[in-house]
C-alpha positions in Angstrom: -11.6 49.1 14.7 -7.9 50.0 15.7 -8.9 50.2 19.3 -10.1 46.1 19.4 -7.0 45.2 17.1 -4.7 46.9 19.7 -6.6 45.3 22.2 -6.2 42.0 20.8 -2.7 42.4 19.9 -2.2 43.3 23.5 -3.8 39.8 24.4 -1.7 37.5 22.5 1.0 39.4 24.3 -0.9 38.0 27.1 -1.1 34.6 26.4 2.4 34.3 24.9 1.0 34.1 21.3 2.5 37.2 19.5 5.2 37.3 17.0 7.0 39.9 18.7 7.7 37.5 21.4 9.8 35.0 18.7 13.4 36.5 18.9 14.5 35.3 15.5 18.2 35.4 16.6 18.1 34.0 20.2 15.9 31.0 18.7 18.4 30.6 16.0 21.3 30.2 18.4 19.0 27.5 20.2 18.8 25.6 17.3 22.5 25.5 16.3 23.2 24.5 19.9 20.7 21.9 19.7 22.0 20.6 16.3 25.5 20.3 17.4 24.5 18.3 21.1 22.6 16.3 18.3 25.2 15.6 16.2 28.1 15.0 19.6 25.2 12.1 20.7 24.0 14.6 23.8 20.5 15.4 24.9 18.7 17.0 22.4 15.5 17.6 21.4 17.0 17.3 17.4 17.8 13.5 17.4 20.0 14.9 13.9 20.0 11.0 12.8 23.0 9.7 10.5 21.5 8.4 6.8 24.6 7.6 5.9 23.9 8.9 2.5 25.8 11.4 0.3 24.0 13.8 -1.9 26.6 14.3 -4.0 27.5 12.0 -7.1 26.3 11.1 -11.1 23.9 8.8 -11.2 25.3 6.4 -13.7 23.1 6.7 -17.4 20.3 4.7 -18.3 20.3 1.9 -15.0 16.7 1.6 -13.9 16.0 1.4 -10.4 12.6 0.2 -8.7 11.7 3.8 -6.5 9.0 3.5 -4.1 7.4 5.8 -2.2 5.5 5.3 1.1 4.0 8.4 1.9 0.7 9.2 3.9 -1.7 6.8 2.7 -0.8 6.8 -0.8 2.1 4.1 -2.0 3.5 5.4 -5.6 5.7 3.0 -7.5 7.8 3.7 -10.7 10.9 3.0 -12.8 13.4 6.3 -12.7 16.2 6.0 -14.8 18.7 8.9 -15.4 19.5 10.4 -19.2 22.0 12.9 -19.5 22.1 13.2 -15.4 18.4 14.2 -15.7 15.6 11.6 -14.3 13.0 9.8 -16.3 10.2 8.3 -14.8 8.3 5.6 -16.5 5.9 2.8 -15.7 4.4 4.8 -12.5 1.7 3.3 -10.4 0.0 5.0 -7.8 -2.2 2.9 -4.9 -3.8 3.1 -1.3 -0.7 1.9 0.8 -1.3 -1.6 2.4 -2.8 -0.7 5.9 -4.6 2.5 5.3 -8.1 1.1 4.6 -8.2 -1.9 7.1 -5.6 -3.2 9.6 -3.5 -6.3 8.3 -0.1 -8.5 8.9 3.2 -7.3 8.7 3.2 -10.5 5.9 0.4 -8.7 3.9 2.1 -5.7 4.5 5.3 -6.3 3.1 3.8 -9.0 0.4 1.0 -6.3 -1.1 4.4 -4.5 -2.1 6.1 -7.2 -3.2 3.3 -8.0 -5.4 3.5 -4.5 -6.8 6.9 -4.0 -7.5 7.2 -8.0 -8.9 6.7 -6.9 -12.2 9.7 -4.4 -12.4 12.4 -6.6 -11.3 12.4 -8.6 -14.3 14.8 -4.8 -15.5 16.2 -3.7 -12.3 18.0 -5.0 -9.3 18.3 -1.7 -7.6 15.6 -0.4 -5.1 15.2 2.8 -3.5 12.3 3.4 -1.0 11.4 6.8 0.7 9.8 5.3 3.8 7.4 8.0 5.5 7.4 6.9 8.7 9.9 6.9 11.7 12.3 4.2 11.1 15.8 3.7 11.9 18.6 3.6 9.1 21.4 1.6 9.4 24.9 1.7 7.8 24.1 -0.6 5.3 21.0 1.8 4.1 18.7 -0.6 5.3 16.6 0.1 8.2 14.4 -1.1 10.9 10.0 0.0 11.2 9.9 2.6 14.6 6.3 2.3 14.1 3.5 3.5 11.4 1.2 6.5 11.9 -1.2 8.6 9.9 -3.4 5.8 10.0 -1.6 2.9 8.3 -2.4 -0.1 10.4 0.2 -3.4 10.4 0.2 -5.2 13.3 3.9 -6.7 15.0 5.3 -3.9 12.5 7.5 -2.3 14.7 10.9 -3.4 14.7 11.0 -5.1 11.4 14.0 -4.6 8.9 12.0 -3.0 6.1 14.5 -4.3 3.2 15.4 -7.7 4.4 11.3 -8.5 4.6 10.3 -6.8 1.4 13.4 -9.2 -0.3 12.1 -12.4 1.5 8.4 -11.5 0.3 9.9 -11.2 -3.1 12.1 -14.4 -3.2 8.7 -16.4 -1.9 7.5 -15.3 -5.2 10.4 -16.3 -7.4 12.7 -13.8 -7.4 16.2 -15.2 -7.2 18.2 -12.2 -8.3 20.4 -10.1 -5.2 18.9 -6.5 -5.0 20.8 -3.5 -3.9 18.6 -1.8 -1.6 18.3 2.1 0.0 16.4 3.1 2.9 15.3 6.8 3.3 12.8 9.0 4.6 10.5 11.4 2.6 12.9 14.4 3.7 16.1 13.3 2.9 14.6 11.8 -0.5 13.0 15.4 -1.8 16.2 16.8 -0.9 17.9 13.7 -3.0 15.4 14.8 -5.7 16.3 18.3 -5.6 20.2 16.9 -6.5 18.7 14.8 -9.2 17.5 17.8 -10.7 19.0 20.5 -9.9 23.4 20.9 -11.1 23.8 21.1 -6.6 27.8 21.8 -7.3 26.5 25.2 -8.2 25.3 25.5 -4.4 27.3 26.4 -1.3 25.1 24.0 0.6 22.0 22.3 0.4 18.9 21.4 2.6 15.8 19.5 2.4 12.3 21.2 3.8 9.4 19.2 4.6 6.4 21.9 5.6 3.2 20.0 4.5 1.4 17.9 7.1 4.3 17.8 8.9 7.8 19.9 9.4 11.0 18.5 9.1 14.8 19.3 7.7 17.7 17.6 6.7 21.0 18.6 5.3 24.6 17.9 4.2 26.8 17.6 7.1 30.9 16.8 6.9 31.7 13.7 8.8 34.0 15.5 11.3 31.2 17.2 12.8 29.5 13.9 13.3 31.4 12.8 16.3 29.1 10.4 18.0 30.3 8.4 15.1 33.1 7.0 15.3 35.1 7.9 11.5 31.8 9.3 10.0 31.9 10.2 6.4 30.2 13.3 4.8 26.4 12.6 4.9 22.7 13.4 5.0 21.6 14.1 8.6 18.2 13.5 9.1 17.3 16.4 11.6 13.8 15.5 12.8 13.3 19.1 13.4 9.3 18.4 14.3 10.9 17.8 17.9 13.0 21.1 18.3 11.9 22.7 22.1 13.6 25.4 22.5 11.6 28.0 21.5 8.9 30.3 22.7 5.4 28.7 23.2 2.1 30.1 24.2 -1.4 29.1 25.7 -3.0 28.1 22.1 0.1 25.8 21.8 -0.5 24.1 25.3 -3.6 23.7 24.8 -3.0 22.3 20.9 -0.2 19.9 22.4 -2.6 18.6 24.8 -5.0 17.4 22.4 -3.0 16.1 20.0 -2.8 12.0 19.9 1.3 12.7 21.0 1.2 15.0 23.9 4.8 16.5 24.7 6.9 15.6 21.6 6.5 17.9 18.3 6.4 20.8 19.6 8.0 23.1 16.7 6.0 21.0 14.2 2.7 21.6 16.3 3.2 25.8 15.8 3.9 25.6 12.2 3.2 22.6 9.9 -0.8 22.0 8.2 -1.3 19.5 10.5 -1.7 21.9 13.4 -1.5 25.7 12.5 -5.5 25.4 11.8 -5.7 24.0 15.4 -3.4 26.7 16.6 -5.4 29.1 15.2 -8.7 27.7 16.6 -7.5 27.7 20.0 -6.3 31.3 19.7 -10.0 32.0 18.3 -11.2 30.4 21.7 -9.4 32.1 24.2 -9.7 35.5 22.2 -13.6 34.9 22.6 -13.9 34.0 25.9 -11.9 37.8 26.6 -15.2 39.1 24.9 -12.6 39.9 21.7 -14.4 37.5 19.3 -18.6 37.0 19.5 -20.0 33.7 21.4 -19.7 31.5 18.8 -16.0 31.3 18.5 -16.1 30.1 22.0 -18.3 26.9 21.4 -16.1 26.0 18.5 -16.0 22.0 18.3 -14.6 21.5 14.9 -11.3 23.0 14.0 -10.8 25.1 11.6 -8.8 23.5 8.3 -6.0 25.7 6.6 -8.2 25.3 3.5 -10.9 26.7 5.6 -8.9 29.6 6.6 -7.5 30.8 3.2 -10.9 30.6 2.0 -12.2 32.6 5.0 -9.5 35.1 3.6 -10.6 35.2 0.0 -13.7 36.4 1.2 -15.3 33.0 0.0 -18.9 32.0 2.2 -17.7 29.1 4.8 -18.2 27.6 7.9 -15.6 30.5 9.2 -17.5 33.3 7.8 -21.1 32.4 8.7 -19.6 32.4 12.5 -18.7 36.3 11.9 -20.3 38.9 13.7 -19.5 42.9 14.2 -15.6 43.0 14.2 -15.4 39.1 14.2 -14.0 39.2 10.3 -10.9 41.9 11.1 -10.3 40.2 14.6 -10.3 36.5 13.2 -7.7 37.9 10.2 -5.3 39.5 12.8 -5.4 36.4 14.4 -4.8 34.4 11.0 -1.8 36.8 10.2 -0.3 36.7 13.5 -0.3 32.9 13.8 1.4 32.6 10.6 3.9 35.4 11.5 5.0 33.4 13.6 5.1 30.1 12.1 7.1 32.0 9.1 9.9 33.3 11.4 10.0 29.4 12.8 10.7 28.0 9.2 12.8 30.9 8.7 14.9 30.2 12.0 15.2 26.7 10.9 17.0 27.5 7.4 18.9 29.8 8.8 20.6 27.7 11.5 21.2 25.1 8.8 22.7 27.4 6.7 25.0 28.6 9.3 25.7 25.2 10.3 27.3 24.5 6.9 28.6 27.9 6.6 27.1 27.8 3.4 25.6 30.6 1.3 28.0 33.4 1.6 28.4 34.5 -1.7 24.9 35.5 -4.0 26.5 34.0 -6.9 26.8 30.7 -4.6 23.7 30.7 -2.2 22.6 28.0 -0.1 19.9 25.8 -1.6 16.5 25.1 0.4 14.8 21.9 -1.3 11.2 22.6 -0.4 8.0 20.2 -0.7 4.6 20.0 1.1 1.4 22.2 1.1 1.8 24.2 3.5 5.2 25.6 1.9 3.2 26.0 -1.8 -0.5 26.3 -1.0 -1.0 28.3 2.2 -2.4 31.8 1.4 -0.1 33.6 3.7 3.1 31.2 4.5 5.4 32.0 1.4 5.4 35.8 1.3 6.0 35.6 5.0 9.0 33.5 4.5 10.7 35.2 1.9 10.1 38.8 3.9 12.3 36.9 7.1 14.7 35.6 4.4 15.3 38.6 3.1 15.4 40.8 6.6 17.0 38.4 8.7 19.1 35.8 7.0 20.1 38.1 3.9 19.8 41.0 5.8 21.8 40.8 9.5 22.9 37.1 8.6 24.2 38.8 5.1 23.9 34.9 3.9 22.1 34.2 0.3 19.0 31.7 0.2 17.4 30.2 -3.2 14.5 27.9 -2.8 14.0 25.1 -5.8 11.1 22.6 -6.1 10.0 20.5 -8.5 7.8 17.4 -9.2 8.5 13.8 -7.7 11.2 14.9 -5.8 10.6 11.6 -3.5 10.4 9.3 -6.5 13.4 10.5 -8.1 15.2 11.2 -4.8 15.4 7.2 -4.3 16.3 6.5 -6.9 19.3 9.0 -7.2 20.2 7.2 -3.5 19.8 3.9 -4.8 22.5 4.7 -7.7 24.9 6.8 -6.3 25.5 5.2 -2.5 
């Protein structure tokens, strides 16, 4: 057994696949140099895009505002008010999101929500929607469709002004009243959430973290820094962090990347996020069979295998995973598991600590940077969280001598817009 396991290891060495081949700190320096051409407006694979909203404020008491969340294929919708700085939600509906179960009109689109939203405006003129799909925000927290994905369908979407059509829909159907209205992605708003319920003065800094279906980051950035701005204030930069490059990829990533419906962008999103690590992890299955390290039947895999799949495979539950096992197959397929998440762990890792740094935040324990985390692959993956807190504490507590707290809690989007809505 130890000989095959060596032997392995010694292959994903091969193949560029191994941890050991991550250097935590050189990758860390990559991303603070990529952050920073980011932030100065020069090629970079971390677009770091302004939100031009502040994290920091008291939401004022007992103002309802109209919160939407477009996120996946699932549209929530909900009154959040704030009592004694704490949110209360009330009145939440939850539907497929317009587009997800047949293609239709940008005028359906924005109309279905109008529709949905109509009867809440008769007790709030304030909006605040976390919009999870690219877009670009503008300084007047409004912003413009890039274009939809995981599999929303609009046609003549792109381009649109999200706000300014949602407010026409709504004024076709009566509604006279002016609306104050705040455009935001799904990062930025569960890091907004994580200020609506968590005291964030008590922080020395403070970051969002997507790692669900997809990886992203955003964080609190001081104006000064933003210099393709011209007179930036302090802000939420958006990081899109799915797109950092400069990092160490392998032969299961290439091949990943090439199948993937977006060939050449995402690439750190693509080695770590739920979207993908199954895929990773297939291909590494592949190309570990065809070396004669894993039986036949890893080689003819045509389904990849799901993360679900995987942790179950783990708990020893019967699946499709196990019935392919053979001889070694069950310790060669883990080793493979672990290492592949290894990896991913000291990517996450890498990220937080080059935002950390970037703020110069967390210095003291009593006054640690906060990491706002959401998605399942943070909360439900078997292997990802013990991981991560092991490279937190070697590397960013341990050589960085910088102090990390993660905080999570429910409706972070929901309440997130609404804090945005209120305080910007």
């Amino acid at each position: 057994m130890e000989k095959i396991i060596y032997e392995l290891n010694e292959f994903l060495r091969q193949i560029s696949m191994h941890p050991d081949q991550t250097d935590i700190q050189t990758v860390t320096e990559n991303c603070i140099s990529e952050i920073g051409k980011g932030l100065r407006g020069e090629d970079s694979s971390l677009k770091m895009i302004p939100t031009y909203i502040s994290a920091y404020g008291e939401p004022p008491e007992k103002i309802p505002v109209i919160a939407i969340d477009a996120g996946g294929t699932n549209l929530r919708i909900a009154l959040v008010a704030f009592e004694n700085t704490k949110p209360v939600i009330s009145r939440m509906q939850v539907y497929p999101i317009p587009g997800s179960l047949r293609e239709i009109s940008a005028g359906e689109f924005f109309s279905d929500i109008a529709d949905k939203i109509l009867p809440l405006t008769d007790v709030s003129d304030r909006i605040g929607f976390c919009f999870s799909y690219p877009a670009e925000i503008f300084p007047n927290r409004d912003g413009k469709i890039l274009r939809l994905s995981k599999g929303v369908c609009v046609k003549d979407s792109a381009g649109l002004v999200i706000g300014q059509e949602l407010i026409k829909k709504l004024r076709e159907k009566g509604v006279s009243k002016e609306f104050n209205f705040t455009l935001l992605n799904d990062t930025v708003a569960s890091m907004m959430g994580g200020a609506a319920e968590f005291p964030i003065t008590e922080f020395d800094g403070i970051c969002g973290l997507i790692l669900g279906t997809g990886f992203n980051t955003c964080y609190t950035e001081k104006g000064e820094k933003i210099t393709k701005l011209k007179n930036a204030p302090d802000m939420i930069i958006n990081c899109e962090t799915s797109n950092f490059s400069k990092l160490f990829r392998g032969k299961a990533d290439e091949m990943t990347d090439a199948a993937s419906e977006n060939p050449g962008i995402g690439f750190c999103e693509k080695m770590i996020s739920g979207a993908y690590l199954g895929k990773v992890i297939t291909n590494t299955a592949i190309l570990a069979a065809q070396r004669g390290l894993l039986t036949e039947g890893f080689a003819n895999v045509e389904q990849v295998f799901s993360l679900p799949e995987l942790d179950d495979f783990l708990r020893g539950k019967l699946n499709r995973v196990t019935k392919l096992c053979a001889g070694e197959d069950t310790a060669v397929l883990k080793e493979i598991i672990d290492k592949c998440f290894e990896r991913a762990a000291k990517l996450v890792c890498v990220n937080i600590a080059a935002l950390c740094l970037q703020c110069g935040g967390g210095k003291e324990a009593s006054h640690p940077f906060c990491v706002v985390a959401e998605g399942s692959t943070f909360y439900k993956s078997l292997l990802m969280r013990a991981k991560l807190d092991r490279y937190v504490k070697e590397y960013i507590e341990g050589r960085l001598s910088r102090h990390i707290v993660f905080r999570g809690a429910e409706n972070l989007t929901l309440t997130g817009a609404a804090l945005s809505a209120l305080i910007n």
